[in-house]
C-alpha positions in Angstrom: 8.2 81.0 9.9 7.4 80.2 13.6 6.7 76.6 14.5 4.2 75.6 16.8 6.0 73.9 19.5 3.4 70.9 20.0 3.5 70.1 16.5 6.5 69.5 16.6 6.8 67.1 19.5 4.0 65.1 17.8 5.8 64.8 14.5 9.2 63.6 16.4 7.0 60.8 18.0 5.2 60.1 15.0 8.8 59.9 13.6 10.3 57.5 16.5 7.1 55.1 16.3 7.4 54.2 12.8 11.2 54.3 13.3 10.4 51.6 15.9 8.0 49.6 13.8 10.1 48.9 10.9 12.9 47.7 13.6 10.4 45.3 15.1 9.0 44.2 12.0 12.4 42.9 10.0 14.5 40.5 9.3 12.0 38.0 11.1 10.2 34.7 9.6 7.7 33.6 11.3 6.0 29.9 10.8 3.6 28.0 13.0 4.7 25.8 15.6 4.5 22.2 14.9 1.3 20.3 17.3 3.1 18.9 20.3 1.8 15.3 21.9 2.2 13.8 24.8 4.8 11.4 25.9 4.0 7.7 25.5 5.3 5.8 28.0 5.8 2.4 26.4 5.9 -1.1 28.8 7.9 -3.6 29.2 7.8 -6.4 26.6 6.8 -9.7 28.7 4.5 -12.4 27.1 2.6 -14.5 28.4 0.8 -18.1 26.5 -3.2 -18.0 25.4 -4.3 -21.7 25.4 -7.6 -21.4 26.4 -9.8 -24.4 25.3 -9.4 -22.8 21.2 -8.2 -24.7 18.0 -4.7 -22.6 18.8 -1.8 -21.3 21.2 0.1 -17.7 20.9 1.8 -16.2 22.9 0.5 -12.2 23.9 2.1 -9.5 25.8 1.1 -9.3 30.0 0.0 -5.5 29.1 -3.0 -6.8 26.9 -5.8 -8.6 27.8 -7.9 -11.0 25.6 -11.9 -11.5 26.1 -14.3 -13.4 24.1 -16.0 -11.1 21.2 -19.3 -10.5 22.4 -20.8 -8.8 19.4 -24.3 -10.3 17.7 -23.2 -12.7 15.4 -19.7 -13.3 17.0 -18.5 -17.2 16.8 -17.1 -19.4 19.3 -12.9 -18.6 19.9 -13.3 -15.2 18.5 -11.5 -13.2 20.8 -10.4 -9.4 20.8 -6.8 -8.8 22.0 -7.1 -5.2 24.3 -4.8 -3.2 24.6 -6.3 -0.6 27.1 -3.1 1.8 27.0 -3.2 2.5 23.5 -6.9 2.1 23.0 -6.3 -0.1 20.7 -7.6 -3.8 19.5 -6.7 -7.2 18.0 -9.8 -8.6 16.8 -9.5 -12.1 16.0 -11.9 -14.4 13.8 -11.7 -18.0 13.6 -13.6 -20.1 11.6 -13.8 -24.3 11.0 -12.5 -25.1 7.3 -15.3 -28.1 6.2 -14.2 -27.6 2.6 -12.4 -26.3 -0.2 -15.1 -23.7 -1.3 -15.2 -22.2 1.8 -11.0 -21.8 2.7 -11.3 -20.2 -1.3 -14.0 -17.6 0.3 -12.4 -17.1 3.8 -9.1 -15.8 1.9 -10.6 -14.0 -0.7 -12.5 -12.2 2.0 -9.2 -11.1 4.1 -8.4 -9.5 1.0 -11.5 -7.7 0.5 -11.5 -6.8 3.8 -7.2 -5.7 4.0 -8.2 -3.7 0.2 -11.0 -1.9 1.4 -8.4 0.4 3.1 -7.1 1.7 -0.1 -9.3 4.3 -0.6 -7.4 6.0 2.5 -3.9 3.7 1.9 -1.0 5.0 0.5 0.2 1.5 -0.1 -0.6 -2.1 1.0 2.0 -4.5 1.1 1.9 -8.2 1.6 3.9 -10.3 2.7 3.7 -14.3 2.6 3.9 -16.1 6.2 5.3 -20.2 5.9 6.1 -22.3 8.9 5.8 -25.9 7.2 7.0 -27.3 10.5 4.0 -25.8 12.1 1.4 -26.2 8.9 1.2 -22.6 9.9 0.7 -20.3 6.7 -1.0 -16.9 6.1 -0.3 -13.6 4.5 0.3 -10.1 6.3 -1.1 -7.3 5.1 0.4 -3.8 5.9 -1.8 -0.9 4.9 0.1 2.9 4.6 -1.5 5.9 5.4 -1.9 8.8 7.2 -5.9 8.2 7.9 -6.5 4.6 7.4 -8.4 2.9 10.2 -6.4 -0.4 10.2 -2.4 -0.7 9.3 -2.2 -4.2 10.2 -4.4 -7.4 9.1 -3.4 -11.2 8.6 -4.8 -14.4 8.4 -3.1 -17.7 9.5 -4.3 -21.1 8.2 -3.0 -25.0 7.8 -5.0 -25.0 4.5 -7.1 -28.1 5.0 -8.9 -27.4 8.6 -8.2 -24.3 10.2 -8.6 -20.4 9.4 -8.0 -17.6 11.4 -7.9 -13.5 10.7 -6.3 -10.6 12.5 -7.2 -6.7 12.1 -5.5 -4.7 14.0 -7.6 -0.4 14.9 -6.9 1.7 17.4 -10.2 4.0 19.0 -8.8 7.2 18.1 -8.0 9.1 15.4 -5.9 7.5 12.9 -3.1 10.2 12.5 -0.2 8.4 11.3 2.1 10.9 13.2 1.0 10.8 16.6 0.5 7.1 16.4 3.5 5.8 14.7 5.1 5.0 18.1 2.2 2.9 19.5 2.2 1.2 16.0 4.9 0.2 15.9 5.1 -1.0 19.0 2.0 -2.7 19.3 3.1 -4.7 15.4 5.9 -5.9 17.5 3.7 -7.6 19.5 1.4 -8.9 16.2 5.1 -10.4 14.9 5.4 -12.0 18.1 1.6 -13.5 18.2 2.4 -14.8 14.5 5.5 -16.6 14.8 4.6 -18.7 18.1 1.1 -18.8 16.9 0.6 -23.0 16.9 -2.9 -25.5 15.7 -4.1 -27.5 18.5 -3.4 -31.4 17.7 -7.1 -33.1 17.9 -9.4 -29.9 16.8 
């Protein structure tokens, strides 16, 4: 039987492409790449003392700025903490105790306010904050979770005359990955706020 010549070069290619195929397409596992950020460059910790004319002192890192809250319904020596770098924000509320009923409804509310992230939360933690020295006392909420819109929030009270709560949210999305640097970073700077945090004799 007499081949056809050009068949027969187009079966030996057919014959060297698949041969080629099955050599490229071994032996290999392929998985997606994991998403890549962008370096956070992260300041130098300095701090610096609020004392501006409030019931109470802290002292607050020179990267952050604090302005009054300007929002409708916002009360005197409520203050946001900014932190422009991170987009993030301190927001601060303090409020005059006048009597028992209402410190019993100003810390029932921080934990209204911490729980309501438990939907989202993985976990919330408290933990108890004493400085008799000070008659500085409070509890610190931290709120686990990969898409919760606050990890942080506290509230700081002498129990018989002054109140004041912390939440801590960032303007972006609240992926717990990208953001756990800044986080933790920024909750240094909460720890630091707390501890030095002092009440104003005479208010």
């Amino acid at each position: 039987m007499e081949l056809n010549p050009g068949s027969a070069m187009r079966g030996l290619l057919c014959i060297v492409l698949v041969s080629l195929l099955c050599a490229c397409g071994g032996g290999h596992d392929y998985s997606p790449k994991p998403r890549g950020y962008f370096r956070i460059i992260l300041p130098k910790k300095e701090y610096q003392d609020y004392n501006d004319g409030c019931p109470f002192t802290f002292k607050y890192p020179t990267y952050a700025k604090i302005e009054p809250d300007l929002k409708p319904g916002a009360k005197p020596c409520w203050l946001n903490m900014q932190f422009p770098q991170f987009k993030g924000t301190l927001h601060l509320s303090y409020e005059a105790i006048t009597s028992k009923k209402k410190f019993d409804m100003l810390t029932e509310d921080s934990y209204k306010l911490a729980s309501k992230h438990t939907v989202k939360a993985t976990a919330i933690d408290q933990g108890v904050i004493t400085n008799p020295f000070y008659k500085v006392y409070g509890i610190y909420y931290t709120i686990d979770g990969n898409n919760v819109a606050s990890s942080a929030q506290f509230y700081l009270t002498d129990s018989t005359r002054n109140y004041i709560r912390g939440a801590l949210y960032f303007n972006s999305e609240p992926r717990v990955d990208s953001l756990k640097p800044v986080l933790d970073f920024v909750k240094k700077d909460v720890d630091v706020m707390i501890k030095s945090f002092r009440w104003v004799p005479g208010h």
